[in-house]
C-alpha positions in Angstrom: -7.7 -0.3 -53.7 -4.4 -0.2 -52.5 -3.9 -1.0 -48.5 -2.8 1.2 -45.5 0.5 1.0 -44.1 0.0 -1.2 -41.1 2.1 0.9 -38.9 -0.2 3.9 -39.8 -3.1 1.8 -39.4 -2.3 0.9 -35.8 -0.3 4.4 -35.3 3.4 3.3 -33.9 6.6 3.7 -35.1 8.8 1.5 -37.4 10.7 0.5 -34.1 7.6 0.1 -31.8 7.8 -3.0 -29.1 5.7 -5.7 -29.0 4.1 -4.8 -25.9 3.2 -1.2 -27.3 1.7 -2.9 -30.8 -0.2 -4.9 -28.7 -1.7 -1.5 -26.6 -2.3 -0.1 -29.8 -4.2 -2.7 -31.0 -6.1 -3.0 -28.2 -7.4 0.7 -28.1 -8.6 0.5 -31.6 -10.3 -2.8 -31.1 -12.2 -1.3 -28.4 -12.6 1.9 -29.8 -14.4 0.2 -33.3 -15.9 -3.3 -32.0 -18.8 -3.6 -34.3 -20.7 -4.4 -31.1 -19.7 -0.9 -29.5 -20.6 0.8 -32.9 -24.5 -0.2 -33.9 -25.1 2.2 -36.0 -22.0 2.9 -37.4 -21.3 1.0 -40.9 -17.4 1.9 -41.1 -16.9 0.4 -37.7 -16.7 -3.0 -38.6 -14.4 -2.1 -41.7 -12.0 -0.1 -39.4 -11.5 -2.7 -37.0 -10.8 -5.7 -39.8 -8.2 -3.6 -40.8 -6.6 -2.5 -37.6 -6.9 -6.0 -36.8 -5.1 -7.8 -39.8 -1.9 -5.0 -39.3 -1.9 -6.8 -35.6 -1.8 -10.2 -36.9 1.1 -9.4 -39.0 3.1 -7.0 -37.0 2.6 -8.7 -33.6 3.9 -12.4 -35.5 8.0 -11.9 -35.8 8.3 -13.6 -39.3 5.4 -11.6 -40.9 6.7 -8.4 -39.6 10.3 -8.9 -40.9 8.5 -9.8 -44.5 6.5 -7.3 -44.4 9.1 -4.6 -43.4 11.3 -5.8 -46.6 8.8 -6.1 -49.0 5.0 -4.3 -47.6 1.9 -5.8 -48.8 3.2 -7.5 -51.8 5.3 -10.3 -49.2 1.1 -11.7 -48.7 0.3 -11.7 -52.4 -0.4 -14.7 -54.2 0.3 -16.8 -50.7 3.5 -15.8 -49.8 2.5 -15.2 -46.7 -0.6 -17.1 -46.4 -2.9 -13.4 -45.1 -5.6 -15.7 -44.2 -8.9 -14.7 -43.5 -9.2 -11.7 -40.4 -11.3 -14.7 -38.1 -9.9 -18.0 -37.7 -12.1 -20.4 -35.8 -12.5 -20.5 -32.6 -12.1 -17.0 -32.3 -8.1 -16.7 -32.9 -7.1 -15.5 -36.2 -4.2 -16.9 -38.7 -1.5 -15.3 -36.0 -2.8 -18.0 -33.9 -4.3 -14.7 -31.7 -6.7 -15.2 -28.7 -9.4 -12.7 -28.1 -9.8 -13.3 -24.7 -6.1 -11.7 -24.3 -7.4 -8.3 -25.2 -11.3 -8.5 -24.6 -10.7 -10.7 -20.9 -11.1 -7.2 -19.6 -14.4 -6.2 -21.3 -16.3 -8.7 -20.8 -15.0 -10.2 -17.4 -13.1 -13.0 -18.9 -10.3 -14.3 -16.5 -7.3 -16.5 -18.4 -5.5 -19.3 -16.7 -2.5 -20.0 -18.4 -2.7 -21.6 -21.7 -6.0 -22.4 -20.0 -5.0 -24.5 -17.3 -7.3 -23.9 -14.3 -6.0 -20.7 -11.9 -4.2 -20.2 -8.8 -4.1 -17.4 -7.1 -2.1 -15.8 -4.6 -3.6 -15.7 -1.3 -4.7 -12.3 0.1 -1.9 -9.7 2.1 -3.1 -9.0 5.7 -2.9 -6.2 7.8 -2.5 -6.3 11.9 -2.3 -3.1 13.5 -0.1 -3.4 16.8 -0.1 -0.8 19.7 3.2 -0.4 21.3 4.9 1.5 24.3 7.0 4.5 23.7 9.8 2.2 25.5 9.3 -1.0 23.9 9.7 1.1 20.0 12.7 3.0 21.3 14.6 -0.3 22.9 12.5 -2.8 20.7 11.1 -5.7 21.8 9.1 -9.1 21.2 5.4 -9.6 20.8 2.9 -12.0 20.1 0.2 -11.3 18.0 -2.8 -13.8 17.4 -4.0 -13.1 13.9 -7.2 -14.7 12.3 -6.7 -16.2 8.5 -7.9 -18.3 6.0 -5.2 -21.3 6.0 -4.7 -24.9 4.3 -7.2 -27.3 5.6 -5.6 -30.4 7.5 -8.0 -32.5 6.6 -7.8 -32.4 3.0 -4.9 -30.8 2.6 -6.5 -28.2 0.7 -8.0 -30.3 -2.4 -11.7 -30.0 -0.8 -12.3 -33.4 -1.2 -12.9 -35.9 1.4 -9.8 -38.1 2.5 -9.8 -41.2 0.6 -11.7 -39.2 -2.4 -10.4 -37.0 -5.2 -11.7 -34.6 -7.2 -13.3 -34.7 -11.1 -12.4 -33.0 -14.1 -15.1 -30.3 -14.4 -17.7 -31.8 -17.0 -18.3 -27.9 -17.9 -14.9 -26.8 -18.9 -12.9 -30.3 -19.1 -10.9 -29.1 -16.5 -9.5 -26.0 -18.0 -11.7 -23.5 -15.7 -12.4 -21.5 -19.3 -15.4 -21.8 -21.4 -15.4 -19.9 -24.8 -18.9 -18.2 -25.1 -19.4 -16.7 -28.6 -20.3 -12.6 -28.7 -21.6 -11.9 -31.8 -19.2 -13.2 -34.6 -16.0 -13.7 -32.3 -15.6 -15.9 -28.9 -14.3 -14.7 -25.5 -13.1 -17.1 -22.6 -14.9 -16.9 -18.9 -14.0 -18.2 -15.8 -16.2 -21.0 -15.4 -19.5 -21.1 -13.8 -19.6 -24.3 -12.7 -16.3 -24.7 -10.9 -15.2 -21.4 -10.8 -11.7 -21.6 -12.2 -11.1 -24.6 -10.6 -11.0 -27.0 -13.4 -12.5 -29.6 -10.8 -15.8 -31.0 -9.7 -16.0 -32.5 -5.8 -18.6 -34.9 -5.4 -17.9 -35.5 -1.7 -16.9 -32.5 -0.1 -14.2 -32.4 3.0 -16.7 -32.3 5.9 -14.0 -29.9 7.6 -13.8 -27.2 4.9 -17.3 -27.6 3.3 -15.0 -28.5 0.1 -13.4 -25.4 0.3 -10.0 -26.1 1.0 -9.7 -23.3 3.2 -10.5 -23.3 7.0 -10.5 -19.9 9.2 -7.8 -20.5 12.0 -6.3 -18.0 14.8 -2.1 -18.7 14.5 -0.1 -16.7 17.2 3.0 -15.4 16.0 6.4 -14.0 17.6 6.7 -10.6 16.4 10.4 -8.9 17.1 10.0 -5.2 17.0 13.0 -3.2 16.5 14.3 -0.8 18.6 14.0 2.6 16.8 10.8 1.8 14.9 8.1 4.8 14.6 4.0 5.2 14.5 3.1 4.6 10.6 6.1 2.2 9.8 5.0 -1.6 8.8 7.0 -5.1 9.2 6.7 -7.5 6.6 6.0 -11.1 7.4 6.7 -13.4 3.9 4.2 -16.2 3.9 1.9 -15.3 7.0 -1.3 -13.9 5.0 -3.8 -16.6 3.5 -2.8 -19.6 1.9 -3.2 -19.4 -1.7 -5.7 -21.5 -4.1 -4.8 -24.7 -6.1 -1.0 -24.4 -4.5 -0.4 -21.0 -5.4 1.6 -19.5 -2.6 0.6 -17.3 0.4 0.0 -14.0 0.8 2.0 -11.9 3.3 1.2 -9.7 6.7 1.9 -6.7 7.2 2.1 -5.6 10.8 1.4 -1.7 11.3 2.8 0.0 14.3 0.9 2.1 16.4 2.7 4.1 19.6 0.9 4.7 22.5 0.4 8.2 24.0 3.0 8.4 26.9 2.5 10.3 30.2 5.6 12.3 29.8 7.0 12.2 26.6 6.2 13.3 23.2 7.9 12.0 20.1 9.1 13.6 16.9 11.3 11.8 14.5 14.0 10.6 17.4 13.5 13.7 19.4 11.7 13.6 23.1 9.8 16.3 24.0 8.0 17.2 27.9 7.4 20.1 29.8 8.7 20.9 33.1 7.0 23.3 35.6 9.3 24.8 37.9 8.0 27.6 40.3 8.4 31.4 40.7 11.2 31.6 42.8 13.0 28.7 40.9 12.8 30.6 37.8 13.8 34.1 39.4 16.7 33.0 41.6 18.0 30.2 39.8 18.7 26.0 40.8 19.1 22.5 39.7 15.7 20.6 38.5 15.6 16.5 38.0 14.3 16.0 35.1 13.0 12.0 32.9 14.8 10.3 30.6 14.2 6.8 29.0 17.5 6.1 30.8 16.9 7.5 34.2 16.9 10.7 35.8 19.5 14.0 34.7 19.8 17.4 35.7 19.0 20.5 34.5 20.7 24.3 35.5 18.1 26.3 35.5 19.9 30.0 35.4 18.4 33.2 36.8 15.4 35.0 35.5 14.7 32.5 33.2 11.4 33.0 31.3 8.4 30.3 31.1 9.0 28.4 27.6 12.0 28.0 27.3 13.8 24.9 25.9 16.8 23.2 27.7 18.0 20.4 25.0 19.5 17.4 26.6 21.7 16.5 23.4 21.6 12.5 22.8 18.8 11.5 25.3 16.1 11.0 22.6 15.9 7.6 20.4 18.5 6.1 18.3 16.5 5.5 15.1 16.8 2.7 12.8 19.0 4.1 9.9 21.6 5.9 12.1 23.6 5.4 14.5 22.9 8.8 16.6 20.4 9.8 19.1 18.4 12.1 19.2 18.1 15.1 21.8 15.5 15.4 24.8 14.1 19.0 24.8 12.6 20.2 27.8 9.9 22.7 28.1 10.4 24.6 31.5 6.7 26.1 32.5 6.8 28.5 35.6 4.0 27.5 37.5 1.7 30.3 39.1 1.2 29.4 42.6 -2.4 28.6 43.8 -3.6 28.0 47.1 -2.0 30.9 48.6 -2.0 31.4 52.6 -2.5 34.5 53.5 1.1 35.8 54.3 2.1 34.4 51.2 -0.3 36.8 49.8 1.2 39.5 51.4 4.3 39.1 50.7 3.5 39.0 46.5 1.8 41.9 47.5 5.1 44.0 48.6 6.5 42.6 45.9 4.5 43.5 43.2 4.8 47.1 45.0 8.5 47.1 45.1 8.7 46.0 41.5 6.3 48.4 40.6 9.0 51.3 41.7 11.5 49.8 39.0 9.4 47.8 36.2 11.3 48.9 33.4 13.8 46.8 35.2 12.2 44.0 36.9 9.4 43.8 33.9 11.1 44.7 30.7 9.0 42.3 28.6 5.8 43.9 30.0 7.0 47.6 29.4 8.3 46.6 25.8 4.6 45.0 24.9 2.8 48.0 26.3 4.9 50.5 24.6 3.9 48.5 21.5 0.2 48.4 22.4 0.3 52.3 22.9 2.2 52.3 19.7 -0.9 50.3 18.0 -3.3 52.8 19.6 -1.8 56.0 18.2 
């Protein structure tokens, strides 16, 4: 019986990648693992096959062979096909099934099975600043808490003056190859955990961990410009990494705090102003906040409550430009409360002189009652 095209077998292209034979392979090895398929016979058949086109394709001087001259390049040993299971669990390619199946069944690789390191952990410190200290920056000290290097030990574990073993389990490779079925798969090791190494007397500091939990203070400069939701970066602050691996990083989240007079959006200030009656009917001059200091504010005759008077450039200068942005003030006309009673009677004449003339003195009023009659019928 003549064979299937090994491209068609793993479906890819002529010009497929290494990388995307590999992801081919992998989805049909899952897909028809004998062990996955119990009671289907054609399983095990389907995934010899898909699994001899990976050994050749995924090996450079098979595939050019085979490209020139198909099947017939592994006929009569020119090639040397081999059987589809090599011992140990890597076939003739020299292929490792804990590189595909590592996921399945839990398996973690070290590389080329040298014990692993790993990265220590990112942190995250969320910091509370003023209004003022994010819009003219500042410097802060933060006292994180983190898993770092034990002194003592100097992050082997061991006690000073002792060293470590070679782990009898995994002979310091922090794999062991356990056999599923008729293939093996490598597993972080049990006895170690990765390590590679055994302690027999354990740093009385760290317990043998290597790792101590320590509070570190650090200087953190916060620029000017910086907003609620924006992070800083801090290379190297996070945990220390295992078996030398490097650090991890922190990340320092910024939080502004609700301010008494101001509200922010993007680089623009916002606040409300009250003024009172008269203010806004006759007219004057209102102080009004900045971050800077104080400025003034024309307020012009008959001006109505909610209006905004921009102050252009008296906002924050954000980080990526080199502009400010604008203060917009809110005036509010304040109803007057607590009213003596001559100041009663004089809104009282002059509600009844402005009731002579409302279409003039109230023109908003007249205009929303003509529509409410409108609304009526």
């Amino acid at each position: 019986m003549s064979k299937k095209d090994y491209y068609e077998v793993l479906g890819i292209n002529k010009d497929a990648s290494e990388e995307e034979i590999k992801k081919a392979y992998r989805k049909l090895a899952m897909k028809h693992h004998p062990d996955r398929n119990p009671d289907n016979p054609k399983a095990e058949e389907h995934f010899k096959e898909a699994k001899e086109a990976y050994e050749t394709l995924s090996d450079g001087q098979k595939r050019a062979a085979y490209d020139q001259y198909g099947h017939a390049a592994f006929e009569s040993g020119g090639m040397g096909g081999g059987s589809p299971f090599g011992a140990g669990g890597a076939g003739a390619g020299g292929f490792d099934f804990g590189d595909i199946f590592g996921d399945i069944f839990g398996g973690a690789r070290g590389g080329n099975g040298r014990s692993q390191a790993h990265r220590g952990s990112d942190l995250r410190y969320n910091l509370e600043v003023t209004l003022e200290e994010a819009a003219r920056g500042a410097q802060k000290q933060i006292r994180i808490p983190t898993m770092d290097e034990c002194e003592t030990c100097k992050g082997t574990g061991a006690k000073p003056g002792t060293n470590a073993t070679t782990c009898q389990t995994c002979a310091g490779h922090g794999q062991v190859r356990m056999q599923q079925g008729f293939f093996s798969i490598q597993q972080t090791c049990p006895r170690c955990h990765g390590s590679g190494k055994q302690i027999s007397s354990p740093c009385t500091s760290c317990h043998g961990a290597g790792k101590v939990k320590k509070h570190k203070t650090l200087e953190i400069k916060i620029p000017a410009g910086i907003d609620t939701g924006m992070r800083l970066r801090h290379s190297g602050h996070g945990e220390a990494g295992s078996h030398g691996a490097p650090s991890g990083d922190l990340y320092v989240e910024i939080h502004i705090r609700p301010h008494s007079v101001f509200q922010r959006e993007g680089d623009d200030l916002h606040c409300e102003m009250p003024i009172s009656f008269s203010t806004a009917a006759l007219g004057g001059e209102i102080e009004i906040p900045t971050l800077d200091g104080k400025a003034s504010i024309k307020i012009p005759a008959e001006t109505q409550s909610g209006k905004i008077f921009r102050l252009r450039g008296k906002g924050i200068k954000g980080m990526r430009t080199n502009s400010h942005g604008d203060l917009n003030c809110h005036v509010v006309v304040e109803t007057p409360s607590n009213l003596t009673e001559r100041q009663k009677e004089l809104l009282r004449e002059f509600e009844s002189i402005s009731e002579q003339d409302s279409a003039r003195h109230s023109p908003r009023a007249k205009s929303w009652m003509g529509k409410v009659k409108e609304f009526f019928g």
